[in-house]
C-alpha positions as MATLAB code, in Angstrom:
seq = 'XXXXXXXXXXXXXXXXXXXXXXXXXXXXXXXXXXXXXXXXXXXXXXXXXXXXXXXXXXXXXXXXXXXXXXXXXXXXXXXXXXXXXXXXXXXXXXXXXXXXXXXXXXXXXXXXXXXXXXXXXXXXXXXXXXXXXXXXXXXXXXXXXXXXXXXXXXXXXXXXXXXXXXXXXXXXXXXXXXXXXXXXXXXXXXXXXXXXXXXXXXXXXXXXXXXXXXXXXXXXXXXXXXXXXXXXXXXXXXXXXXXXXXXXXXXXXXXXXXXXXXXXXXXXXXXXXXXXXXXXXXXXXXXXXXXXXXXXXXXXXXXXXXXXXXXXXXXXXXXXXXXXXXXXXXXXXXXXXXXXXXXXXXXXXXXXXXXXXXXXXXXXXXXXXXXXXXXXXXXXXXXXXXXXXXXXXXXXXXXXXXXXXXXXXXXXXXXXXXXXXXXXXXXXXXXXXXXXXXXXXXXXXXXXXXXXXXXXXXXXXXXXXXXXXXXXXXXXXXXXXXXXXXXXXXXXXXXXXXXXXXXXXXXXXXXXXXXXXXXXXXXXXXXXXXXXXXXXXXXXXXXXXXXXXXXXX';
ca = [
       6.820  -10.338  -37.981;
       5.490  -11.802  -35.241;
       6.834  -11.423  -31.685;
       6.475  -13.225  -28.290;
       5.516  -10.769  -25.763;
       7.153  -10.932  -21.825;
       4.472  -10.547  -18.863;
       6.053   -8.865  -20.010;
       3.880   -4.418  -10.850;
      -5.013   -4.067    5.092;
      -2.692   -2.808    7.073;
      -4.680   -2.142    9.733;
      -2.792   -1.837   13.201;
      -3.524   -5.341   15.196;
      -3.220   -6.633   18.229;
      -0.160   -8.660   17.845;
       3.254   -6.561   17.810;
       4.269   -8.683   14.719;
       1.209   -9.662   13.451;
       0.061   -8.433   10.191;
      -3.441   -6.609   10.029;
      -6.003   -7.816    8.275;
      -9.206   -5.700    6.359;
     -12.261   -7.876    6.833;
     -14.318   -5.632    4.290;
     -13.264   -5.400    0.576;
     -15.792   -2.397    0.714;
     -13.409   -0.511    2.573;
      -9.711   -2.226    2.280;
      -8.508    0.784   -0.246;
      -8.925    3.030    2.532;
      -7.707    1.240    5.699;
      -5.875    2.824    8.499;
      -4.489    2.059   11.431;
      -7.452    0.812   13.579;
      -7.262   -2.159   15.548;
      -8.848   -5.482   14.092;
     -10.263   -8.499   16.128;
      -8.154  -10.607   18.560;
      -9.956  -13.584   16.438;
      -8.449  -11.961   12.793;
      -4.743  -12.123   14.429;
      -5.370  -15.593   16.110;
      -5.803  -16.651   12.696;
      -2.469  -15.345   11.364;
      -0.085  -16.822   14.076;
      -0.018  -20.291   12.382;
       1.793  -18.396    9.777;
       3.897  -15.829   11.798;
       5.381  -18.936   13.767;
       6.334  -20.379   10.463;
      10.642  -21.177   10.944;
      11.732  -21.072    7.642;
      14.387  -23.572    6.672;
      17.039  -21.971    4.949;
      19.426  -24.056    2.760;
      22.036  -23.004    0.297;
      20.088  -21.734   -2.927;
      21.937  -23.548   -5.634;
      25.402  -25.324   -5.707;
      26.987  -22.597   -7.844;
      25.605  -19.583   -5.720;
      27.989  -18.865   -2.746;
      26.731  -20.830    0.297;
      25.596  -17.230    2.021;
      22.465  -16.455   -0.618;
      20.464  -19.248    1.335;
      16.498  -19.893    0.081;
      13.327  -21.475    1.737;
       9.776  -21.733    1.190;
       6.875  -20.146    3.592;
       3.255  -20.668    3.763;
       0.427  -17.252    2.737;
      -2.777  -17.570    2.508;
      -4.475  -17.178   -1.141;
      -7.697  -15.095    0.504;
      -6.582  -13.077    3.664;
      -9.770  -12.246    4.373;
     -10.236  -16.350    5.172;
      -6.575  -17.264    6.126;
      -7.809  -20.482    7.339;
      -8.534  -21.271    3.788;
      -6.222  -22.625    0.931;
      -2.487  -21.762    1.602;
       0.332  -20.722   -1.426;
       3.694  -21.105   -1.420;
       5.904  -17.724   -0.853;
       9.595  -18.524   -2.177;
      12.054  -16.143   -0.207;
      16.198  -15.769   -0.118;
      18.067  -13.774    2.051;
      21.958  -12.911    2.640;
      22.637  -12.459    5.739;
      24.813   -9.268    7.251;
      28.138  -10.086    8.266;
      28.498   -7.297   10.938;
      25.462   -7.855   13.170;
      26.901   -5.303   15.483;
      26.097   -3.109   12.867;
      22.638   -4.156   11.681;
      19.877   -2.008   10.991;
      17.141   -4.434    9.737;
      16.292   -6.001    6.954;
      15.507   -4.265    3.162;
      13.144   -6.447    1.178;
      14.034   -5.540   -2.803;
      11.472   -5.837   -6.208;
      12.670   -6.106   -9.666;
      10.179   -4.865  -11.346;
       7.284   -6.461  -13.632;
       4.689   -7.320  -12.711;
       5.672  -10.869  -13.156;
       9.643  -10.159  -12.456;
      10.983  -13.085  -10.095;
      12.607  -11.461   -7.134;
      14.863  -14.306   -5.344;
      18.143  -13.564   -6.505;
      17.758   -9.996   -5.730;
      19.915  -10.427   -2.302;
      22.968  -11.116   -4.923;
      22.592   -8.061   -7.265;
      22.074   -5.809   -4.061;
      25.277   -6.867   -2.165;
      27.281   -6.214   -5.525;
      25.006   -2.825   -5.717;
      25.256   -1.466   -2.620;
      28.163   -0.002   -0.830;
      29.555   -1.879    2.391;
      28.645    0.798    4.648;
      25.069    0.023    3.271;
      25.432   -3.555    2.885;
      26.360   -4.078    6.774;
      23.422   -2.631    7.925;
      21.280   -5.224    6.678;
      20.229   -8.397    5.918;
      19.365   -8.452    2.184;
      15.790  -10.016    1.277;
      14.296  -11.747   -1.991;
      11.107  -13.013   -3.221;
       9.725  -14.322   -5.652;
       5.730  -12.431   -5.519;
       2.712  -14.445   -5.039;
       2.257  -16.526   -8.665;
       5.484  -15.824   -9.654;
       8.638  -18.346  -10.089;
       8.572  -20.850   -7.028;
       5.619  -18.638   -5.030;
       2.944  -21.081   -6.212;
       3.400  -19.590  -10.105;
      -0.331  -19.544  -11.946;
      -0.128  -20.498  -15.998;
      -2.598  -19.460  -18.614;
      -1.285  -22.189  -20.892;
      -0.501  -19.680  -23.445;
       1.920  -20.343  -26.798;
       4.116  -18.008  -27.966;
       1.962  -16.430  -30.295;
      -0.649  -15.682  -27.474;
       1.840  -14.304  -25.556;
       2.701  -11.496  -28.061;
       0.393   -8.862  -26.481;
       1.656   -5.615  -27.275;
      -0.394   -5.513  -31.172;
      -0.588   -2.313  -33.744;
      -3.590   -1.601  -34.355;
      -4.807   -2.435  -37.837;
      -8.660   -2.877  -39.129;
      -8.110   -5.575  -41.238;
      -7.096   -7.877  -38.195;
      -8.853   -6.247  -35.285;
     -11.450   -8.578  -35.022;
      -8.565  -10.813  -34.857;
      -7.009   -8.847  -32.015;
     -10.648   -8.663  -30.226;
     -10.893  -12.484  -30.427;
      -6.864  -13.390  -28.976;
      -7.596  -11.363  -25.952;
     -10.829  -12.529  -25.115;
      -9.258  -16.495  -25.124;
      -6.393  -15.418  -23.332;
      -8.636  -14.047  -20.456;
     -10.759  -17.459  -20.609;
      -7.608  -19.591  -20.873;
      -6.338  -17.398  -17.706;
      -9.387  -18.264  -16.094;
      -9.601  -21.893  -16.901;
      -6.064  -22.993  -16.114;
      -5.453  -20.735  -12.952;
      -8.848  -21.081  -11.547;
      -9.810  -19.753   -8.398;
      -6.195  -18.572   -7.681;
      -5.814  -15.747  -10.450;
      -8.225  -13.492   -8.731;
      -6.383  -13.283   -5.589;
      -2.578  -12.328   -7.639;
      -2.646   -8.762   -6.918;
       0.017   -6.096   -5.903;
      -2.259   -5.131   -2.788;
      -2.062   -9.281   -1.629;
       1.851   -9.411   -2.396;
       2.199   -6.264   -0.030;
       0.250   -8.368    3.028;
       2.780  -11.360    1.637;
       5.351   -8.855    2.425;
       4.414   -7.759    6.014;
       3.268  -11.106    6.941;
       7.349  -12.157    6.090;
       8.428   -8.982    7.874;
       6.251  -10.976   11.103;
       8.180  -14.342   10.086;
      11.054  -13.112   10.431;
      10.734  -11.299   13.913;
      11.582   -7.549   12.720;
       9.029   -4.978   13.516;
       9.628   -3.208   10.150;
      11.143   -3.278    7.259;
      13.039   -1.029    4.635;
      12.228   -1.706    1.494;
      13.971   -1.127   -2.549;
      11.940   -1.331   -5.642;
      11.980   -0.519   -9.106;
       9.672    0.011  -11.538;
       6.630   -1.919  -10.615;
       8.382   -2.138   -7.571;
       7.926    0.486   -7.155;
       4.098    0.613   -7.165;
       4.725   -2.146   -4.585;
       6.403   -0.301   -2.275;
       3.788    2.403   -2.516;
       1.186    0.128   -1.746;
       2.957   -1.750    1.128;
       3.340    2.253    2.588;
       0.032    3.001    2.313;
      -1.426   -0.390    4.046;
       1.386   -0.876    6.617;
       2.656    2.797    7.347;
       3.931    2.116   10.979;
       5.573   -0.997    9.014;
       7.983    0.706    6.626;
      11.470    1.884    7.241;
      13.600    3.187    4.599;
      12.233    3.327    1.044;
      13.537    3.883   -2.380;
      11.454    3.806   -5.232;
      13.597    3.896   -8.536;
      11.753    4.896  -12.003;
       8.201    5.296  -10.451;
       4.566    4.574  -11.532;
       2.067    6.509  -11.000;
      -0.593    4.824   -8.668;
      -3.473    6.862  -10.102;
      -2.757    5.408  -13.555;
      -2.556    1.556  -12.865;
      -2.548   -0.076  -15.279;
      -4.040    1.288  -17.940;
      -2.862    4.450  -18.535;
       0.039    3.488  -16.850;
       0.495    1.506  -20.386;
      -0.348    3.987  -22.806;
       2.027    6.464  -20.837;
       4.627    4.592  -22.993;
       3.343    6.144  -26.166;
       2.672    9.306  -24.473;
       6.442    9.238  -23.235;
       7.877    7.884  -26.274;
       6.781   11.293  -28.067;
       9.362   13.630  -26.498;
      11.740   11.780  -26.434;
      11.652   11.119  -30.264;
      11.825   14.963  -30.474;
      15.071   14.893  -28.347;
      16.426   12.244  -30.602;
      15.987   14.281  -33.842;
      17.399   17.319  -32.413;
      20.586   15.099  -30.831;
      21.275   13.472  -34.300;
      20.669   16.743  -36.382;
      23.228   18.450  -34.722;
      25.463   15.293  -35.272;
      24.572   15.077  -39.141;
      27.795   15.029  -40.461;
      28.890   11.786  -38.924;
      25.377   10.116  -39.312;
      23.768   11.477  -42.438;
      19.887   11.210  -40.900;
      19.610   14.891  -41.864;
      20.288   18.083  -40.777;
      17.575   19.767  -38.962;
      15.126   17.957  -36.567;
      12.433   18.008  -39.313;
      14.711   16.192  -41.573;
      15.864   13.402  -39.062;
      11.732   13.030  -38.509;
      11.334   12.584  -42.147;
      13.959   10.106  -42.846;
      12.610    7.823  -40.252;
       9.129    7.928  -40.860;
      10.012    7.096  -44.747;
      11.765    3.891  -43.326;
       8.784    3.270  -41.333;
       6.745    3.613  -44.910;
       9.305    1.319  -46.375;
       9.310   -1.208  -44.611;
       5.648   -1.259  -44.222;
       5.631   -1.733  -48.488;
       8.790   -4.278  -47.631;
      10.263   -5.489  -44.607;
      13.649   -4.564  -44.465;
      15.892   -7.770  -44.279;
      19.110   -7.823  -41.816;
      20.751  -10.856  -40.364;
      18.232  -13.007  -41.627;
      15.292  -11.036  -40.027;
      12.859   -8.764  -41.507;
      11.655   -6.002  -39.786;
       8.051   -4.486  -40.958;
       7.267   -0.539  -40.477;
       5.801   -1.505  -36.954;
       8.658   -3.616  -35.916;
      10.258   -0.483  -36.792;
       8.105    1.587  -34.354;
       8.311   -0.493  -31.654;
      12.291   -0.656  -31.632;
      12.061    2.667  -31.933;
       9.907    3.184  -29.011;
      12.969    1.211  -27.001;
      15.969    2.944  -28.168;
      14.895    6.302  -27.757;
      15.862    5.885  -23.947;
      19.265    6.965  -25.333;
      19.987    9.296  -28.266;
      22.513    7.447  -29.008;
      21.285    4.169  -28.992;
      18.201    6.002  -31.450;
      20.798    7.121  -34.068;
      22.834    3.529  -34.513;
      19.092    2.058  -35.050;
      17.896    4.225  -37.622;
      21.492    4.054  -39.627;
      21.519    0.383  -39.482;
      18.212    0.279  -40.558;
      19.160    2.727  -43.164;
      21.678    0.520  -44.678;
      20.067   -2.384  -44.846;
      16.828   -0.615  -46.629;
      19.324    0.857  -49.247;
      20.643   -2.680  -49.672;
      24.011   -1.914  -48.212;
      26.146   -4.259  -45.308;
      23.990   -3.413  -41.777;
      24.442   -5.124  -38.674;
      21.312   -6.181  -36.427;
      23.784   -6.553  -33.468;
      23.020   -2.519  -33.244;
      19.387   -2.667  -32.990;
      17.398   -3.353  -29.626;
      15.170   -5.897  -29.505;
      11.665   -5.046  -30.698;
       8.686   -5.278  -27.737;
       8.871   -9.163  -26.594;
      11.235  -11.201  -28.743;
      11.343  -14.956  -28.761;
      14.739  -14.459  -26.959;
      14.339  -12.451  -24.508;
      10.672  -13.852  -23.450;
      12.792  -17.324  -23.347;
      15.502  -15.930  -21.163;
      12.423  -14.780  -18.269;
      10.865  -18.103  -17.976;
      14.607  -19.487  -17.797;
      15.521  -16.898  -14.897;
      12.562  -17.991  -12.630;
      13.852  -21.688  -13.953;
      17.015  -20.576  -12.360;
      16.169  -19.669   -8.996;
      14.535  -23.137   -8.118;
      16.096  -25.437   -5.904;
      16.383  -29.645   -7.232;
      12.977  -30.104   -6.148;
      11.025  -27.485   -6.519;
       8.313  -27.817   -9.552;
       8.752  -26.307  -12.641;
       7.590  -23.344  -13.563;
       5.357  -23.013  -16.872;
       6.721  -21.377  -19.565;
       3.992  -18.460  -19.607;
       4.554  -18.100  -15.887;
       5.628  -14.019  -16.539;
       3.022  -12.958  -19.008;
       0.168  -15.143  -16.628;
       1.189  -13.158  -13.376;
       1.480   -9.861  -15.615;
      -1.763  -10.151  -16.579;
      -3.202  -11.201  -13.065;
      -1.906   -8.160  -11.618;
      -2.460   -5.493  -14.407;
      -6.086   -6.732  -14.747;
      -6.927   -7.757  -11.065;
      -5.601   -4.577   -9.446;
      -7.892   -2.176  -10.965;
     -10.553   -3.689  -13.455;
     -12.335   -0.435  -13.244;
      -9.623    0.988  -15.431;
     -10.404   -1.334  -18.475;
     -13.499   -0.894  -21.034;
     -15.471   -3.989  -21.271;
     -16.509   -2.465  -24.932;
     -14.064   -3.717  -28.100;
     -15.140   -0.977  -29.736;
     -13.835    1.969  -27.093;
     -10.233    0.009  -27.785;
     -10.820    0.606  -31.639;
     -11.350    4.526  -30.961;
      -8.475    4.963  -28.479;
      -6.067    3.094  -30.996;
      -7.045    5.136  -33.836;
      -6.983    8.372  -31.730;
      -3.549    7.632  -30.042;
      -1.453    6.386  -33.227;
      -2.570   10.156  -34.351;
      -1.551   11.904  -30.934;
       1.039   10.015  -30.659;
       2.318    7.738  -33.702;
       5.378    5.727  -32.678;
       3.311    3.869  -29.991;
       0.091    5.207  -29.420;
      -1.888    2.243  -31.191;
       0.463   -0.424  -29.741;
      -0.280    0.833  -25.751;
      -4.010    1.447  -26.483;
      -5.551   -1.171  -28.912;
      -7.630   -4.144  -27.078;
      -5.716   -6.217  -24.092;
      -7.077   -9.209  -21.875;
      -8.325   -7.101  -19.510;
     -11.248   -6.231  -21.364;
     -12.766   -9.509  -20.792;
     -11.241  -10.018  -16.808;
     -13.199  -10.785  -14.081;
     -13.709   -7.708  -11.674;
     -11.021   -7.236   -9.308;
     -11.767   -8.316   -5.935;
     -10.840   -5.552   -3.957;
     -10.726   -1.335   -5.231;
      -7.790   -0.168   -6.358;
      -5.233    1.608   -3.589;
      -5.100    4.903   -3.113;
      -1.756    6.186   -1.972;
      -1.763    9.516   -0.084;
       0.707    9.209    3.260;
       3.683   10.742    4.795;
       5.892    7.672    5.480;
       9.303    8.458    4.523;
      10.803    7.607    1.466;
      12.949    8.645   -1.730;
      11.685    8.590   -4.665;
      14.917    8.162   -7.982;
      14.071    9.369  -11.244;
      15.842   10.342  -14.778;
      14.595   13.315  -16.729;
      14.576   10.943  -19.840;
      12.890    7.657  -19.104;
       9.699    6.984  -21.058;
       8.824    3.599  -19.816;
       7.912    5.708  -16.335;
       8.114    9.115  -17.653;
       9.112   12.244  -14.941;
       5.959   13.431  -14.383;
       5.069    9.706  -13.125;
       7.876   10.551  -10.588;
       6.307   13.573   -9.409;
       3.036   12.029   -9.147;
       4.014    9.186   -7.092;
       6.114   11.738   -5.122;
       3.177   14.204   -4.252;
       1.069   10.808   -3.636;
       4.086   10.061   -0.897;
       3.652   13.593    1.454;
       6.865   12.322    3.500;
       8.728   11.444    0.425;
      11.718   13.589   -1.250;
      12.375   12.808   -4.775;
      16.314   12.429   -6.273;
      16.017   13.844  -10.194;
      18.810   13.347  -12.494;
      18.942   15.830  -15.138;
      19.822   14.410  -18.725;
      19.464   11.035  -17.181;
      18.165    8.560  -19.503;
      17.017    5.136  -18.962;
      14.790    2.812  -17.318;
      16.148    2.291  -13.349;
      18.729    4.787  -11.949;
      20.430    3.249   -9.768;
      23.487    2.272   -9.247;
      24.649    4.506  -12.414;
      28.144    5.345  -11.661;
      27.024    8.780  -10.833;
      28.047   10.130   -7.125;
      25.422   12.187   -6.682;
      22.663   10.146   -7.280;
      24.658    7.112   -5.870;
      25.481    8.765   -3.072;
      22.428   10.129   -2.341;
      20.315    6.597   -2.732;
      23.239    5.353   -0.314;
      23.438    7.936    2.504;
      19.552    7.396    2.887;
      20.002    3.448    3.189;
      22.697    3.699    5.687;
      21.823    6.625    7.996;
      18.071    6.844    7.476;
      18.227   10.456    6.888;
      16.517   11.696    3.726;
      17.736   15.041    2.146;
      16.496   17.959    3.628;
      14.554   18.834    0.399;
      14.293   18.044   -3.165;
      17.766   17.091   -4.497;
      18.878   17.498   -8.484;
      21.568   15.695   -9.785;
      23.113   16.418  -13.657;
      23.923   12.736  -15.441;
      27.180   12.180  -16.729;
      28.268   10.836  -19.813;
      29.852    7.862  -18.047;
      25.767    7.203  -16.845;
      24.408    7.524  -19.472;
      26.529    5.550  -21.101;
      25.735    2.648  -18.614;
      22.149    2.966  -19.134;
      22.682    2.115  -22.727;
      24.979   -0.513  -22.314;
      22.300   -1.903  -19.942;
      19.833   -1.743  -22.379;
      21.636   -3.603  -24.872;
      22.641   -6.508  -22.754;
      20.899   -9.829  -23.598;
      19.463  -10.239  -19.966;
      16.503  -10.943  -18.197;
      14.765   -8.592  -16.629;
      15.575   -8.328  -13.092;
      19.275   -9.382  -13.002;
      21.226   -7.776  -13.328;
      19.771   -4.172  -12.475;
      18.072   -2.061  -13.390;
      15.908   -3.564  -15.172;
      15.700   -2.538  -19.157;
      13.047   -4.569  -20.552;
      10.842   -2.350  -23.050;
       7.726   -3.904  -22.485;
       7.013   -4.310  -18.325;
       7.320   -2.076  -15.559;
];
């Protein structure tokens, strides 16, 4: 069954107060610090930090505070006076400036995830000793949504990216994502290069400088948080308060990054079949982990001989896999699949309401282009239906081309290899992508390694960004302290309903004071149970959070 697949993550000190810095060697961006540029490279910047952005209500149906407007990057910051791009922002404004802190810039996730109404979900998010302290800040990142969005003119089919790997159609495989890297190339043009997480980060400061505030706090997830991590390391003096929620590891962008979602997956199906042994008597899957194992994987062999047919769908043995991969976030969520999918194989009443959606459904990919759709004002232009999966692959390919094989074959190997290591997902995050066949990124990939202040929010049991991508991203951020929530399950933390970790993530927002160390927090069955309700809503990614979306950051 085929399946659509969603996109789908310089600070060098200047001269200016507000100006943003500028690198004027790729050779040596990755490791810029703060030494002072050229009076002529921040001259060249203050047409755009004198930008006045016109604010205007966003849409007639959004209360009148969640204002929108349009500024002016440029697409090469190492020639500003070059081509310009459009940088859609929003903003909600605090009611209590007596009590204002700043302003706190938030990321969905992605890459790809529009970012504008993000000043909405954080005022209903945070609490209102949090929310007074700031002026809440959207964007949409550089090609996505209204921020000059880049298109790879790509149909449905070609956006279905996330492929089992199979012999018989490899060649097949090899061919779709060397035409969606040429069709990236030809309809984007000299654009696509420049879409990369390090760029949106200077798009980021260069705001901060638009808007008059000498730093700014900052909340991402997912890719976000990447982001964020990337915006520390280039603009350290810049960065106030940070939370990073469900983080990546920078050392494995993007590739491995990727195929940490089979490596992930794995314990997490272990947890699973010990959860539902114990619980055999209500579900039937078997009583002992082995036995839970085996009555999946015979499902899986089913349905590979014949799809199994519910609600009018049929679901093959790596549709199967790939749902799989999605529900395991929760136990729970594991067990109703594999009974559904149960009854329908045995020929009995199932429902398909109960299953998660497989890696990139028609639906859900249709709901993303919508949400960017959304955000645009009467008459702004509108944004191409492969807008998500385009910027996706700009960034995931642009920010570290060094990561990707150029040889077909090497994706052949590591497909074979990882359905063996690890065989829910291991050929699905390993066989051949675009990137193979990308141009070489511009600029080398970041290395994070600083002691700005920050807090990093993971749970124990997420295997989109698995814990030990928390702790790497935490030992990568030497001011950081990192907020773990034992038994927590889920992609995105917070807000869960839990006080600790709530109240932790909130405490640091308002007062600026991190916890004096480390801090562990137990979930609850009450957030646990929100993080699967969350994961079975049929939303888009990035409203409203966190962000559950089994196939992006």
């Amino acid at each position: 069954m085929r399946r659509r697949g969603l996109a789908p993550l310089l600070a060098i000190g200047v001269t200016a107060t507000l100006a943003p810095a500028l690198a004027t060697s790729t050779a040596t961006a990755a490791e810029a610090g703060p030494a002072s540029t050229s009076t002529a490279t921040a001259s060249a910047l203050d047409p755009y930090i004198k930008q006045k952005p016109k604010w205007q209500r966003c849409e007639a149906d959004k209360p009148a505070e969640y204002q929108c407007a349009t500024i002016k990057v440029p697409l090469d910051y190492r020639a500003p006076g070059g081509k310009r791009i459009d940088m859609a922002i929003s903003r909600i404004k605090t009611t209590t400036p007596d009590k204002r802190h700043g302003v706190l810039l938030a990321n969905p996730g992605g890459p790809g995830g529009p970012g504008l109404d993000m000043p909405l979900q954080m005022k209903d998010m945070l609490p209102e000793s949090a929310r007074q302290s700031y002026d809440l800040i959207g964007f949409d990142p550089r090609g996505v949504g209204r921020s000059t969005p880049v298109t790879c003119g790509l149909t449905q089919e070609e956006e279905d990216w996330l492929r089992p790997y199979k012999e018989a159609t490899f060649d097949k495989d090899v061919a779709w994502a060397r035409d969606v890297a040429r069709k990236c190339r030809e309809k984007s043009g000299a654009t696509l290069k420049h879409i990369t997480t390090r760029n949106t980060a200077r798009d980021m400061d260069l705001l901060r400088a638009v808007l008059g505030e000498k730093k700014l706090s900052y909340f991402g997830y997912s890719y976000g948080t990447y982001l964020g991590a990337v915006y520390t390391q280039l603009f350290p003096s810049r960065a106030d308060r940070v939370v990073v929620d469900s983080a990546v590891d920078p050392a494995r962008a993007w590739r491995k990054m990727i195929q940490w979602w089979a490596e992930g997956a794995e314990p997490a199906f272990d947890r699973w079949t010990e959860w539902a042994a114990t619980r055999s008597e209500k579900y039937d899957l078997g009583d002992t982990p082995k036995k839970v194992d085996r009555t999946f994987w015979d499902l899986v062999q089913r349905a590979n001989e014949k799809p199994i047919e519910m609600d009018g769908e049929k679901y093959t043995g790596d549709d199967v896999r790939s749902m799989m991969r999605g529900a395991v976030f929760s136990v729970r969520e594991g067990t109703e699949l594999v009974v559904e999918l149960k009854k329908a194989a045995a020929g009995k009443p199932a429902s398909g309401e109960k299953l998660p959606d497989p890696a990139g459904t028609p639906r859900l990919a249709a709901d993303s282009a919508g949400s960017a759709e959304s955000a645009e004002s009467a008459e702004s232009a509108e944004v191409p239906s492969d807008n998500m999966t385009a910027s996706f692959w700009a960034v995931v390919c642009n920010d570290n081309s060094a990561a990707w094989s150029r040889d077909p074959e090497s994706y052949r190997r590591d497909a074979i290899e990882d359905k063996g290591r690890y065989p829910l997902y291991g050929d699905f995050a390993s066989s051949i992508k675009p990137c193979a066949f990308w141009d070489r990124s511009v600029e080398r990939a970041t290395v994070v390694n600083n002691k700005v202040g920050s807090l990093v929010v993971q749970n124990e049991w997420d295997s989109q960004t698995p814990l030990p991508s928390g702790q790497a991203l935490h030992a990568d951020l030497k001011g950081s302290r990192m907020l773990t929530v034992l038994g927590g399950e889920g992609h995105g933390v917070y807000p869960s309903g839990n006080a600790c970790t709530d109240g932790t993530v909130a405490g640091y927002l308002t007062t600026g004071k991190l916890p004096a160390k480390d801090v562990t927090c137990e979930a609850t069955g009450d957030s646990n149970g929100g993080a699967q309700k969350d994961r079975k809503r049929d939303i888009r990614p990035g409203a409203p959070l966190p962000q559950r979306s089994p196939d992006r950051f």
